[in-house]
Structures are given as C-alpha cells and as structure tokens.
N, C-alpha and C positions, 0 to 999 in steps of 0.2 A: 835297341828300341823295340819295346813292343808292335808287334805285325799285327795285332788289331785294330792299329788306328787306321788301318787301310780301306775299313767297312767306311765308309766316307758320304755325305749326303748325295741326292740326285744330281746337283745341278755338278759335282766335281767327279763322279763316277769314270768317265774315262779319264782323267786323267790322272798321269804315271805316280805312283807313290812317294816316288823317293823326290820328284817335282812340287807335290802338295807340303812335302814338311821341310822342304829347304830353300825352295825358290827363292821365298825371301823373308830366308835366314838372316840375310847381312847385308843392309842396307847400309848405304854409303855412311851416314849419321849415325850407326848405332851405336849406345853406350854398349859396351861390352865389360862384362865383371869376371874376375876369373875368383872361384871360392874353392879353400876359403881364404888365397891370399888378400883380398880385396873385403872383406867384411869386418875390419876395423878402421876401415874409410868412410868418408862420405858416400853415398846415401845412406848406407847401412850402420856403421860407427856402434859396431857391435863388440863386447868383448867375451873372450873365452880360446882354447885353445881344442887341437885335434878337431875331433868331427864334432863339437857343443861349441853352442854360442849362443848369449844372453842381447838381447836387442830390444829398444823403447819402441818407437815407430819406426816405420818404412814406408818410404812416399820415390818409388822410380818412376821415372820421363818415358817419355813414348820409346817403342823401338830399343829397349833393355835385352840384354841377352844374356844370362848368367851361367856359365861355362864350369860342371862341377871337376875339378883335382881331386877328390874324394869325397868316401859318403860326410852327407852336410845335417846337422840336426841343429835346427834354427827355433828358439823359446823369444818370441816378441811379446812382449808385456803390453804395448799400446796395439794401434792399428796398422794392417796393412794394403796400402794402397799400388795402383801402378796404372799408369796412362795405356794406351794402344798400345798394340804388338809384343808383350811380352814373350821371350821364348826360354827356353832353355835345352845346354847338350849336357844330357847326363856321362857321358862317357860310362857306362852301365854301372855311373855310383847311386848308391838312394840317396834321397835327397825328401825330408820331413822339417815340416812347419807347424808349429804352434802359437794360435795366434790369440792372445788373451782376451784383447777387443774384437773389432771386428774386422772385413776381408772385401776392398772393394776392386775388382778387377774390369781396366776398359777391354773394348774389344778386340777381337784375332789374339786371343792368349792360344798359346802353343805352348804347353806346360809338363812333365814327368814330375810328378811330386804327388807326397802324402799329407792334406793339409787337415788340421785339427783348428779349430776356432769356436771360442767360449761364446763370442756374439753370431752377428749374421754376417750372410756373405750375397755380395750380390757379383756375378760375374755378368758382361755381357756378349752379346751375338758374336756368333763365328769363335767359338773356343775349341780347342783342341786340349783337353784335359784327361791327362792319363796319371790316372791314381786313385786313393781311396780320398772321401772327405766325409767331416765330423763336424757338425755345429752344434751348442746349443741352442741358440736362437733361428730366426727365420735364415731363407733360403730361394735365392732366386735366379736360375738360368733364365738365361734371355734367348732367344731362336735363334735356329739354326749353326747347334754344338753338339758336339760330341763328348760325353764324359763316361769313360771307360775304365771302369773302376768302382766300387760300392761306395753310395752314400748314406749319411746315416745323420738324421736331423730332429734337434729336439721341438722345435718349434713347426711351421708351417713353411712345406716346399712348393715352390714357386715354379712351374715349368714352362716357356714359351712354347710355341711350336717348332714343330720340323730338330725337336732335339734329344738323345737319344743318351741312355743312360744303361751301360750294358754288364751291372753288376748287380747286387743288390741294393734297395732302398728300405730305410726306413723311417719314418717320420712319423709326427705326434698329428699331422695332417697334412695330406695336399689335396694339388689337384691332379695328379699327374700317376697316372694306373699303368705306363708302359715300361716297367722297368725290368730289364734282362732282355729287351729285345734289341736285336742287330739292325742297325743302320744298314740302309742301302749295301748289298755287297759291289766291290770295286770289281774292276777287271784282272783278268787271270793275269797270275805273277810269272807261273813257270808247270813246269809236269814235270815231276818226279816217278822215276823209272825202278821200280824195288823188285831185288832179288835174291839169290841168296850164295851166290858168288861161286857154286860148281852145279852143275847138274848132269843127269844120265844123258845119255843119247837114246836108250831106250824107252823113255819116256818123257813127255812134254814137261820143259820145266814151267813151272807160274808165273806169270811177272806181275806185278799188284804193281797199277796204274795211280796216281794220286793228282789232284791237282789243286795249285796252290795257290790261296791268292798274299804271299810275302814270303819273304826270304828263309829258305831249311835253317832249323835249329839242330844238331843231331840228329838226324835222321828225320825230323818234325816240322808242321809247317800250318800256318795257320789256314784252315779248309777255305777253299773256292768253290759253290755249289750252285753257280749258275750253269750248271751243265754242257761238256764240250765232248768233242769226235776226232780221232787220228789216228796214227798208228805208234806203233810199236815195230824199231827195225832191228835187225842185227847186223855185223859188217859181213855177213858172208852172203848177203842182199834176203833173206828172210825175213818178209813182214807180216803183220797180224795188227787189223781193226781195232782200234779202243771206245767205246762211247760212256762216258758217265751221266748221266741222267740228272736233268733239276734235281737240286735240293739232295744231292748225295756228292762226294768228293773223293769215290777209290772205286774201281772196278778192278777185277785180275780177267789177264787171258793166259794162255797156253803158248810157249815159241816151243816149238820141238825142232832140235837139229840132232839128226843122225851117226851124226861123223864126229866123232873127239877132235875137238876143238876148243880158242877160246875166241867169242865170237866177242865184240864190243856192240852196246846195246846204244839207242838213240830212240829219240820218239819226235815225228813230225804231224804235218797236214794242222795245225790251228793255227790261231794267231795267239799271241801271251808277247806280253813283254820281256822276260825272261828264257824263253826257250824251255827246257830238259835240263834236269840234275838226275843222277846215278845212286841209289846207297844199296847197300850189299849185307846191312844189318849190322856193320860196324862200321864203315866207311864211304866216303864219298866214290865210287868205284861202279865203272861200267862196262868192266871186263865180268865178263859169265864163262866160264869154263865149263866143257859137256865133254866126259869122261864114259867110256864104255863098264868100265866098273867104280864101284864107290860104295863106301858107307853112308850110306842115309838115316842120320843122325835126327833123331826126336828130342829136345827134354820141354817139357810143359814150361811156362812163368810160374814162379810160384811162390810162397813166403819161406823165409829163412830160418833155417832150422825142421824145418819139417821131412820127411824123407820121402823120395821123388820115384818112381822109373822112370830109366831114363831107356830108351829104343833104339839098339843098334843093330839095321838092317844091312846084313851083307849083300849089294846089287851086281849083277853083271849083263852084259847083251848076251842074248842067247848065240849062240856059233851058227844056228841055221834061221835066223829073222832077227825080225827089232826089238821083240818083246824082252822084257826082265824076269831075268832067273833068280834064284837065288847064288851067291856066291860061293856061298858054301855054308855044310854043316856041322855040329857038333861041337866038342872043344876047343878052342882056340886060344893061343895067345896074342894078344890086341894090344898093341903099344897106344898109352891113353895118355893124353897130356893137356892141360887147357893155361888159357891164356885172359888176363886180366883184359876187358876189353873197355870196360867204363867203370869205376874208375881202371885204369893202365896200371896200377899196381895194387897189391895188398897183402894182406901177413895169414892169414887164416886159409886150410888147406881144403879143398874139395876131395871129399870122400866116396868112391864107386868100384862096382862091385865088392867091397870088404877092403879095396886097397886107398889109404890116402895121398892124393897127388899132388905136387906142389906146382901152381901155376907160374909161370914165365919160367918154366924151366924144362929140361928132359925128359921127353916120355918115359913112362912107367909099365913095361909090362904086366896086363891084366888078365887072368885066365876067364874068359869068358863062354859062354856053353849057348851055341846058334840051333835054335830049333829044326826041322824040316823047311822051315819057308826064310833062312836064311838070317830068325831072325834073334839078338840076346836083349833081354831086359833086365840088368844088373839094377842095384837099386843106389840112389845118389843121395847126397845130403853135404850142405852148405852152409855154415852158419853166419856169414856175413850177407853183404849185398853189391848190387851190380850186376852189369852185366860181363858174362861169362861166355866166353867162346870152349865147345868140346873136340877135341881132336883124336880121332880114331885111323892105324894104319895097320896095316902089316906087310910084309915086304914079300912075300911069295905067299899067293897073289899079290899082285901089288896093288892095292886097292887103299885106298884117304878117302876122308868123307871129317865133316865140320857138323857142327852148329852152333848160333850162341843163342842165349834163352837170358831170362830177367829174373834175377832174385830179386825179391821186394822184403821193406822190413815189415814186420808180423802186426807190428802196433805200433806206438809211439807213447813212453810215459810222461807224465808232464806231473814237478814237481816245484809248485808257487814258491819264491822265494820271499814269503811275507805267510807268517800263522796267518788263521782265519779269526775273528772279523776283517776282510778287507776293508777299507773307508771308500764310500763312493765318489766316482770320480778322481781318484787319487792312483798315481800309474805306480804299477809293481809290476816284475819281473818273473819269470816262470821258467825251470829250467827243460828240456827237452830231448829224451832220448829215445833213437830209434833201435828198437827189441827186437830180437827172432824169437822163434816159437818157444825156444825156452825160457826166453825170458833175460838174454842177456844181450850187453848192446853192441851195436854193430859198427865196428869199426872204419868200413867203409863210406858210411852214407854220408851224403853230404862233401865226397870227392870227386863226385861226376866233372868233367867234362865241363860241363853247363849245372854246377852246382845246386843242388835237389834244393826247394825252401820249405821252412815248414812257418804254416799262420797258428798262432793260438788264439783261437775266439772264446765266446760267452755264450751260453745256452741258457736263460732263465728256464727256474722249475715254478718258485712263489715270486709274490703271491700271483695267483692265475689269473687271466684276462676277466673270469666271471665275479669275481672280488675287483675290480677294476683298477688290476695292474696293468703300468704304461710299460713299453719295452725300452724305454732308455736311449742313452747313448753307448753303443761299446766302441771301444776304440783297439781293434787287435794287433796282436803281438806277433811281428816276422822275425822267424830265425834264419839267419843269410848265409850262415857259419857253425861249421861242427866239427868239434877234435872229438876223435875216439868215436864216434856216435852221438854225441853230446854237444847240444848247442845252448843259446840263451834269448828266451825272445823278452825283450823288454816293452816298456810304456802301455802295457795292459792296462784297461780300466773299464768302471761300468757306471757311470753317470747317478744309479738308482739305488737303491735300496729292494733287498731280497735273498733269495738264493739260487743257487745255478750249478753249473759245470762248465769248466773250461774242457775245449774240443782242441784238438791240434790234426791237422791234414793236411797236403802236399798242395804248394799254392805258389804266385807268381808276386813278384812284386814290376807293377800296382798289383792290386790282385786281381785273378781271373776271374771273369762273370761262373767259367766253367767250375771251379772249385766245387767239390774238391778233385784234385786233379792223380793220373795216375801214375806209377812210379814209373823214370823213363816210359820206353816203349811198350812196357805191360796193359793191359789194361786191370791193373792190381790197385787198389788205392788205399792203403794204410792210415789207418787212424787212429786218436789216441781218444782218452777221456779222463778228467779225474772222476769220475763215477767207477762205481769196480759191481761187480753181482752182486755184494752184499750191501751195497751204499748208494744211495744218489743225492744228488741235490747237495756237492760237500759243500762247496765255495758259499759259504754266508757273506752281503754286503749290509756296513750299515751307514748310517752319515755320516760324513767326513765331522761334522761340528753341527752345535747349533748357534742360530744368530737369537739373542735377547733384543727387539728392538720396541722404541716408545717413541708412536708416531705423535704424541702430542706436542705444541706448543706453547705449555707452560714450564714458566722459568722453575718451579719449584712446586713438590708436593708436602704439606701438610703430616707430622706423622698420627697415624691412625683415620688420615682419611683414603678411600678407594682412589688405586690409580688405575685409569684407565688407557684403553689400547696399548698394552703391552700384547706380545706377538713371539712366541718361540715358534722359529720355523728351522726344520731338519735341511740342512743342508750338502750340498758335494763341495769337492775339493776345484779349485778353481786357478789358476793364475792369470794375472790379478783376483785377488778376493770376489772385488767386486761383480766381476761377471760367474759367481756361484750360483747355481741352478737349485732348486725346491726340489729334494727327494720326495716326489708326491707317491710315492708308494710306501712311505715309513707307516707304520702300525698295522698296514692292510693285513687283515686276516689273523693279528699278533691276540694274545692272550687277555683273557676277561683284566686279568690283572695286569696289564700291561702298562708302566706309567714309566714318567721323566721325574726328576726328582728337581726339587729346585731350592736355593740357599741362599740367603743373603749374604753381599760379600761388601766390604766400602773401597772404593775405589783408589784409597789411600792416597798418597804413598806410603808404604807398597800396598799392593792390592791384598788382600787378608778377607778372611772370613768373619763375620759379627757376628761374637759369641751372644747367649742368650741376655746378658746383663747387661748386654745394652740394646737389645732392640730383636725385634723378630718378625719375619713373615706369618700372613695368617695361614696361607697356603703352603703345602711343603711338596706336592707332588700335583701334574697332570696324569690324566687316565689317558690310556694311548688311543681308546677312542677318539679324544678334543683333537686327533691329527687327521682326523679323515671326515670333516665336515663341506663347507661348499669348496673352501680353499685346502686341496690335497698337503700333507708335509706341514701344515701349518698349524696351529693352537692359541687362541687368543685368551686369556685371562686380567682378572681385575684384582690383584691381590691388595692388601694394608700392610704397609710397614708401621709397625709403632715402637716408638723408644721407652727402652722400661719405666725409665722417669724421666719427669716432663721437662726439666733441666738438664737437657742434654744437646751440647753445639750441633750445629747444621751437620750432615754426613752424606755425604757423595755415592748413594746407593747403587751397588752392582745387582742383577740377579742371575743367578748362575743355574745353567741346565745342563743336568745332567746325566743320563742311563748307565748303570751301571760305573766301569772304569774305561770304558770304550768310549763311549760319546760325550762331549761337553763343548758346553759355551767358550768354556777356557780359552780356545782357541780360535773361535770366530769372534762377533763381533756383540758386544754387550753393553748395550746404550747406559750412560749414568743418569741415574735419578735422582735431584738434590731435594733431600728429606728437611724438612725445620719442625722445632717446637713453637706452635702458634698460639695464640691465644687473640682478643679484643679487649680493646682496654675503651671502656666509655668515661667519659669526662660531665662531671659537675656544670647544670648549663645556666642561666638566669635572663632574664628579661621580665617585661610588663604583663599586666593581667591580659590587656588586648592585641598584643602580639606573640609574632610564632618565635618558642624556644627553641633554639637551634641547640641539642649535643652533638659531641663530634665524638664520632663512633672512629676508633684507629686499630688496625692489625699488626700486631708485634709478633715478635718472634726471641728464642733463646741464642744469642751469641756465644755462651758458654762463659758468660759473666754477668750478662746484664740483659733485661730484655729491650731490642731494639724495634726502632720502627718498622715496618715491612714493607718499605715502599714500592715492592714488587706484585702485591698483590692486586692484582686486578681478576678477580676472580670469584672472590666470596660475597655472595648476597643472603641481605637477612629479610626476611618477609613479614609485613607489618604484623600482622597475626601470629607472630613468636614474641611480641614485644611486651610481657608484664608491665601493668601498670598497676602502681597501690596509690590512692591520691590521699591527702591528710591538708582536708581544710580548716582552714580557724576557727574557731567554737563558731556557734550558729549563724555559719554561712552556706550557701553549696558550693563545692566546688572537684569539677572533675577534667579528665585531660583528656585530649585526644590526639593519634600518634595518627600520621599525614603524610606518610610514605616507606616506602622499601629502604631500602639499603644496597646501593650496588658499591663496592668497595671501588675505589680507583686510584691508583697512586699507594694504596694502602689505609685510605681512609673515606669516610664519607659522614653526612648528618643525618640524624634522629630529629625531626621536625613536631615539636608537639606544639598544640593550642590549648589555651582553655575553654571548658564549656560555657562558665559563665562571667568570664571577666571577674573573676574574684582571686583574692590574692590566694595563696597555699602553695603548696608544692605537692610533687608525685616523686614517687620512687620508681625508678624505669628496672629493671630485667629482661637480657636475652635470651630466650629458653632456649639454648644450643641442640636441644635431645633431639636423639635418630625417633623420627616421625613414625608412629605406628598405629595414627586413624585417631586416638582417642586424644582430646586434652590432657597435658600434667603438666604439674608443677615444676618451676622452676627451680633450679639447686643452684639460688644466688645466696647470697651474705645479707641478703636480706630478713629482718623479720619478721614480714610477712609474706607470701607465697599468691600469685596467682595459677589459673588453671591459661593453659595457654596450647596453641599447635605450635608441635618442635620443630624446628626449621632444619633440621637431617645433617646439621654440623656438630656432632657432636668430639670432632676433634680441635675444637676453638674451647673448649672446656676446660678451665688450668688453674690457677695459681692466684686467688682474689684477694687476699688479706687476712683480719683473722681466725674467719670461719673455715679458710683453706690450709688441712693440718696434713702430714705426712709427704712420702714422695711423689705424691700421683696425683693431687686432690683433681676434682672432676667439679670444678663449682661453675658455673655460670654467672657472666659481668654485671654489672649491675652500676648506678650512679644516680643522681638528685637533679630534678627541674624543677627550678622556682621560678612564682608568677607574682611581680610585683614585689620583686628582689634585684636591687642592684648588685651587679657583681662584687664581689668584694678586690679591695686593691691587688693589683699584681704587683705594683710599684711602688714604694712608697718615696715620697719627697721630703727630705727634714728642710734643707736649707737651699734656696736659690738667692742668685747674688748674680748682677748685671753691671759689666764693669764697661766703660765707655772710654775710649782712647784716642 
C-alpha cells in the first residue's frame, strides 16, 4: 500500500495509519468479492479470462470490498456505480478500469486503482483514492478526500473543499488551482537510524537520522517533516542529540567510538508510533562495527557503462593517539570482490583496476598502487545496473573495508508498437528498454527487490497553445515487468489530435505526485524520449474516424436539391462509440491546402460506392480550415446530390469522409440520406365563372418504374408569385384569373386556388416556374405555348419529365395544366345501363 495515504486531513491527523485504512475494513454485512474468481457472477457477470474482462454495467451495495488474486484489467461498456463504503485489498496487484459510460461513486470510497472513464464521474465526500483518473467528460470530488494520484479531465473539474489532489491535474477547466499539494501531514511513523555498517575508531562515523511518517520500503520511506528531537544511542551507552527541523526529514550526526567494537545503534527521547528501524545501505541492520584499521571505500552513483573512480583509502589508528594514518603505501595487492546487492544476482562482470571480477563469488587479486596518504584510485566500469556492494581486504595488515554505491541505467528507449499515424484516443503499446552509456540494455533492471517501474507518457509539441490547442486526454503507460532490460507498457493513448513525444521515467504505481522518481537510492533519475538530437516532435496523432451526421428531420431529400445540416466532425477512439470525444484540435495550424475528401457511397446492401452514371456529389472536398470555426474538430456543409437521370429509384445516400488512407467515415458513424426523383404533377381543374377553381397540385416521385405519389412530402411550398398564368377568353369577352394562394405541400399534395376576374366563362393555362430564384423574372420552361415572366420559386429540382415537350434523359421542364371557368367537369364515370331489381 502506498505510504502516502498517510498525509490524511486535520480532523484524522493523530490517528494511527494502519487504524484509518482498516478499522473498518470489515464490517459485519460486508459483500466481499475475491477477483477475478468472482467476476463472472453477479454483480459484475463479467466475461473474459487471466487479468481481461469484458463487463456491461456495475451497480455494488453499500459496504463492497473487492479483494484482488491478481492484477485485474476491467473494460465496462455501460456505467459504474457503487453505494457507501467501497474498499479494496490490492495484495500489491494493479488493478485498472475502464469505464465507457460513466462513474458514480457514494461516500468513504477507500480505493487503489487506475480508473479511465469516457463520461463523468462524480465521487463523493470522504474518498480515499489512490491512483491515476482519466475522464472525458466532467468531474466532481465532493470534500473532504483525498486523491493521490494524477488526474486528467476533458471536460470541467469539480472540486469541494478540504480535498487534496497530490499528482498532477489537468483539465479543459476547473475551479480548483491546488494540485500537487500535500494534505495535512500525519503523525510520525518511526526514525530510521542509517549507517554504513563498519567504521574507524579513529574517526567519528556519520549516522544520517531520517524520519518517517510510513512504513521502510528498501531502505526508503515516505518523509515526515513536521520536525522532531532525540537521540541517537549505541549499546556501549554512547549517545548524540538529533533534531530535524520543520519541513525537512534527515539530519546526520557524528557517534565516535574509540575502541573496535561492534556497537548496536538505537534511537530514543520522541514519541512515533513505530519507534526506530536500522539500514546499513543494504540491509535492515543496526550492528555498526568500529575497526581500528579499514578500507574506506568511495564509488560515486552513477550511470551504466560510463567509467568511474572508484577510492580506495588504506585507514589505520595512529599507535600513539586517535587520529588516522594512512595504512599504508605504494604497491599493493588488494583481494577485490563485490556482491550483487539489489538486484541479489546478475551475469555481467564488474571491471577495476584493468582486472574483471565476477560478483557473488571469490576475491580477485588486484594490484593496486596507494599514494603517500594511503590512498588508490583504480578506475571501475559496470555495464549493467543495481546496486553493488565493493569489497576490499588484505591479510597482512589485515584490514576489510566495503562499500555499496547505485548504478542507474543511462536512458531508457522506448519503441511504439504501432507505425505513426497513431488514431486518437485509441491505446497502443510501446516497448521499453533500459540502456547504459553505450547504448545497450541492461539486464538487470527491473529485478530490484521492490521492482524499478517505468511510466510512458505524452509530451505535446503541435499544434501550440497560441493556435489554440487543448492538451487532451493522455492516458499513460506502466511498465511493471522486465526480461533482459526490456519491458512493455501498454494502453497508451492521447484523446487529441497533433504531435508529441512519448517520455518514459522511473514512477510508482498509482503514480507518484514526485515523478519522475530516482533509481533506487541514487538520486539519478533516467529518462527516455522518442525524440533523438536530430528529431523531435515524432509521434503524429490523427482522428481515430470521422462521424457523417444529419441533424435534420426530413424523411427524404429531393435529388439535386441542398441538403442541409450535415456535420463531419473528427473524432477519437471511444468504447462504446458513443461516448467519442471532438478532436478539437484537428487542422489547427495544418496546411493552406489542407482538406477532407468526401464520396458518395449508397448504403446498399452492400454499402458501395456511386459511380458517376448514376449520381454525384456537387462537393468533393472540405478545406481543413471548415474544422476550426466556432465549433473546434467540426465542419458543417450543404452539398447536392443529383442523379444523372431523372428516372432513377430512390437511393439510400451515404457520405463518406475521408483524409488521405488514414482517416475515414468508414468506421464511425455515417447517417443515411434517402435521395428521390421528384417532380409535381398539376391536374386539369373546372368549375363556374363565379367560383373559386380549385387544381390539385401533387409531389411524385420515381419508384424505378412508375412515378408514385409522394406522400411524404410535407415540405415543398410554391409561392403565388411563381405561378404563370396565360388566360384565353372567348372572342369578345374579358376575361382573366387570379391565383389566391401559396402552396404548402402536406401529405404530398395541396390546391392552386384560382378566380375569375370577371365572371366570364374561358379558361387559363397555369405554369409552375420551378427556377433557382436570381432577383429577375423568367420565363417559365413548361409544355406550354405560351410563356409568362414570373419569380422562380428556388425549386428547381421539382423540374422533370412533362410530356411531349420533355425530350431526352434529364428534361428540366416545369408542370403546367388547364382551369376552366364555366366548364363542367367532364365524366370520370361513365354509366351505360342501370337496372333495379326488387325481391
């Protein structure tokens, strides 16, 4: 368990650690799950095998406690919920969630996990959450919690008071400026007593004082810097005052014992709940051994493969006082031998003075050459890592002397397992090795004791904040495990669109606010880049897809009339789909010529592309400008579809977006569009001189045999002032008409309402002037022979197929038909015989 949850608010500050996260661990009532036996049952009725599992929703009961058997990687498609008390015992396996929907957790969650969620998350008060979290959507801690661990939020985060966030953050907006700072520190764990497990007598050895507030890691312990006072004892009754001061966590003193000896160290006078721990730079050990002669052994921390001095001082008491002499001069042979000390074993030899030695095994006689003060500095080189204990003796004098020191690796390579273009938001894998200075990998790392981890992050380079790029979601990569040097961190991703560098450095899981962190006890911290001196900026992301969508609510478009609100917007990678995020940073800063390409496609079956003979878009490309207007990642357009000839069945229109061979519709989501051939068909009307002639104006369409009715139309209106009239009265009378309304289509059809001027009998010949309206009057292009000047009513795709003036495969004629005034209709029916028979 992470020793940072120990930082803990005011009101729980004295009380004991191990109190605050167990007390009540296990209430009498609790569901307890053990994973991942238990995760193809109820509640969870998840499937999948090993550490993967596939799950819809999750909804657990108050008082849950899920107990990990190994590491656990959990992909929920729906949402995740959970009443009070949540906890979980990681048994130090990881344990990641991804959660498609969204994340509603009640209060006193006591949590170790990495949770990733497409939606929002809302937790509340009193959480104990130790890990990293990723939303795209909003984000709301409720007070008085602790989340220890980096957050990373696409939407807006939400923070109560009294709640502390001790990683990084980053968000599209909050309200909340305190991130990286520490909660309340707790009270002191223990003091840790460091030494280096032999010293002179003639001179004072160091003890470096530490104080803790949780439990030694290796030699490590998470700092306590409320500052405290005691001592420092030995068992031969020898003590020496310690005081560390606020806001620092290590002082050294001096114990000087005289006498060869080995004394056992201890340290009292505070209060801690833990007492005193021992370490000796390899071991838990509070035996200090004080030797009247010795080797006093040097080697710096340092990286691997690089070559060192290493400082071998011959010490002795002088014969007539305390002081240190040298031991001796000139030539020597020095039996040299070192020992694997973290990791405990390895294959690769430590080379010093010109001779190489094999550790965990038999000194090796070294000829070394002691100056006048006693002292040799052969040179050393190492090309693996770990820590390394050095052992120097010789047997007359008889003098030993130690030290162990930290090789750290030199860098770390990181090589994506996925070409570049990445798709945003879509996780890929990177593999990861630790180098020494030549350049090759080191077989040790990643065998410690307490296994080294390494994170792979994201570093944007484009487009820059001053072009108004957002920084995304990144969601990074832990390596937990390494053969040869060589590990694999997986579920990389970067929400956005750009470009960058993936960074790799030494990190904890959750991960540390501290990162990046230093190899073991060095304060060495290795790091990798995909950037090199000649390159930066490698890793390109672009959208995972784009969506084609059409927010309108008509059943059907017309071909060759404007469709409107279509919408290509650049999208990420998402599970479910649905919760996909807007790359609002796609075209920023991209090229004059920078476009999407776009196709028509029919929705088939099978879905296919529409070749030119039957139909084409008038648009074939967006400029990647249309992506960076008020709405980021988006492009709205009003293209025409028209069918080569006007006798062609309905078609189920796709449009398809595309860049290059990298991005496409193909794979998101691409609304269908139902295309028709339309036309109006007006009908022959008749009535009185002093009555209103009603025709009935009707919208057809092509079936792909016959033209039918279109009783879908509820859309197309004709405006009186389109409507030609030629009137033809009987020799010397007046007579003329007048048309007495619009036309709003409904059902598919509607009336033409004309009068006459003067009650005299004639008739008029009506024409729709369908033309795209351009200010002036013209004439109309009906089957009529004679023409008015009329305003075009901007439908010029109702223009089709009228009789015999409409010749070829396209004609473009506008409708036309006869009102007569003081004309009875003529028969529809005719009657020959009627006959009534009575039974």
């Amino acid at each position: 368990m992470d020793s940072r949850l120990s930082f803990l608010l005011p009101k729980f500050a004295a009380m004991p650690l191990a109190f605050l996260l167990y007390a009540a661990g296990a209430p009498a009532m609790a569901d307890t799950y053990y994973l991942p036996g238990d995760l193809n049952k109820a509640p969870f009725n998840c499937s999948g095998s090993g550490q993967d599992y596939n799950c819809g929703s999750i909804d657990l009961d108050k008082d849950a406690t899920l107990v990990l058997n190994g590491p656990i990687r959990l992909q929920v498609s729906g949402n995740l919920s959970t009443d009070k008390n949540l906890s979980t015992v990681n048994n130090d396996y990881a344990f990641d969630i991804s959660v498609g929907g969204s994340v509603d957790l009640k209060k006193d969650v006591s949590v170790t996990m990495n949770l990733t969620v497409g939606g929002s998350i809302d937790i509340a008060k009193d959480a104990r959450f130790t890990g990293n979290i990723t939303a795209g959507g909003n984000v709301h801690f409720a007070k008085d919690s602790i989340y220890d661990g980096d957050v990373t939020v696409g939407g807006f985060l939400d923070v109560d008071k009294d709640t502390y966030i001790t990683g990084i953050c980053r968000a599209g907006s909050t309200n909340f400026y305190g991130c990286g700072a520490k909660p309340p520190v707790s009270a002191l764990h223990h003091i840790r007593v460091g030494h280096n497990g032999t010293a002179l007598t003639c001179t004072p050895a160091v003890i470096t004082v530490y104080a803790c507030a949780g439990s030694d890691s290796n030699g490590a312990c998470t700092a306590y810097t409320g500052g405290v006072s005691g001592n420092v004892k030995a068992s031969n009754g020898a003590s020496v005052p310690f005081t560390i001061p606020s806001n620092s966590s290590s002082t050294s003193v001096n114990l000087g014992i005289t006498t060869a000896s080995t004394v056992t160290l201890s340290a009292d006078g505070y209060s801690s709940s833990n007492g005193y721990t021992c370490w000796d730079g390899n071991n838990a050990n509070c035996s200090l051994n004080f030797q009247d002669a010795a080797f006093l052994i040097t080697v710096a921390d340092h990286v691997a493969g690089l070559t060192q001095t290493a400082k071998i001082e011959a010490v002795k008491k002088s014969d007539t006082s305390n002081r240190c002499t040298p031991g001796f001069t000139g030539a020597r042979a020095v039996s040299l031998s070192c020992n694997y000390s973290n990791p405990t074993s390895g294959t690769l030899q430590l080379s010093i003075g010109g001779s190489k030695i094999s550790c965990n095994a038999p000194a090796t006689a070294v000829n070394l050459t002691f100056d006048s003060n006693g002292t040799a500095e052969p040179s050393l080189l190492y090309e693996d890592v770990g820590t390394l204990t050095l052992n120097a003796s010789t047997a007359s004098p008889a003098i030993i002397g130690s030290d162990s020191f930290v090789v750290a690796p030199a860098s770390f390579r990181i090589t994506p397992n996925e070409s570049n273009p990445h798709k945003a938001g879509s996780p890929f894998n990177a593999d990861v090795t630790a180098l020494n200075a030549l350049g090759n990998a080191t077989p040790n790392f990643g065998k410690e004791s307490s296994a080294t981890q390494v994170r792979v992050n994201f570093n944007k380079c484009t487009p820059t904040a001053n072009l108004g790029g957002v920084a995304g979601v990144v969601a990074t990569g832990l390596v937990q495990s390494f053969t040869n040097g060589k590990g694999q961190a997986a579920n990389i991703s970067w929400s956005e669109v750009g470009t960058g560098d993936l960074t790799a450095y030494i990190d904890n899981n959750p991960a540390s606010a501290s990162a990046p962190l230093p190899y073991l006890s060095s304060s060495i911290k290795p790091a990798g880049s995909t950037a090199t001196a000649n390159s930066s900026c490698t890793q390109s992301f672009v959208p995972h897809h784009f969506d084609v969508t059409h927010e309108s609510t008509r059943l059907f478009w017309y071909s060759g009339q404007t469709i409107d609100k279509i919408k290509v917007t650049a999208k990420a990678y998402a599970n479910p789909p649905s919760a996909a995020t807007t790359t609002q940073n796609y075209m920023l800063g991209a090229a004059a010529n920078a476009k999407v390409d776009l196709a028509a496609f029919s929705d088939g079956p099978p879905v296919a592309a529409i070749l030119p003979a039957t139909g084409t878009l008038d648009i074939a490309s967006i400029a990647g400008s249309a992506f960076q207007g008020s709405n980021k990642g988006e492009a709205e357009l009003t293209p025409v579809f028209k069918f080569a000839q006007i006798k062609t069945a309905p078609l189920p229109l796709r449009i398809r977006a595309t860049e290059g061979s990298v991005v496409t519709s193909a794979n998101g989501k691409e609304d269908v569009i139902p295309i028709r051939s339309g036309r109006l068909r007006l009908s022959n009307a008749f009535g009185g001189v002093s009555t209103v002639v009603s025709m009935r104006v009707r919208a057809e369409y092509w079936n792909g045999s016959n033209w039918l009715w279109n009783t879908q139309d509820n859309y197309t209106t004709i405006k009186l002032t389109s409507v030609a009239l030629t009137p033809f009265p009987p020799p010397g009378s007046n007579f003329t008409a007048t048309v007495l309304n619009d036309l709003t289509l409904s059902n598919g059809e509607d009336t033409l309402k004309l009068r006459s001027t003067y009650a005299n009998k004639g008739y008029v010949d009506v024409a729709l002037n369908l033309a795209q309206n351009a200010g002036a009057q013209t004439l109309d292009q009906s089957c009529l022979a004679t023409h008015k000047k009329t305003q075009g009513n901007d439908t010029p795709w109702l223009r089709s197929w009228y009789g015999a003036c409409s010749v070829g495969a396209n004609p473009e004629n506008d409708p036309s038909a006869r009102a007569n005034f003081g004309v009875t209709a003529p028969e529809t029916r005719a009657t020959i015989f009627v006959r009534e028979v009575f039974n």
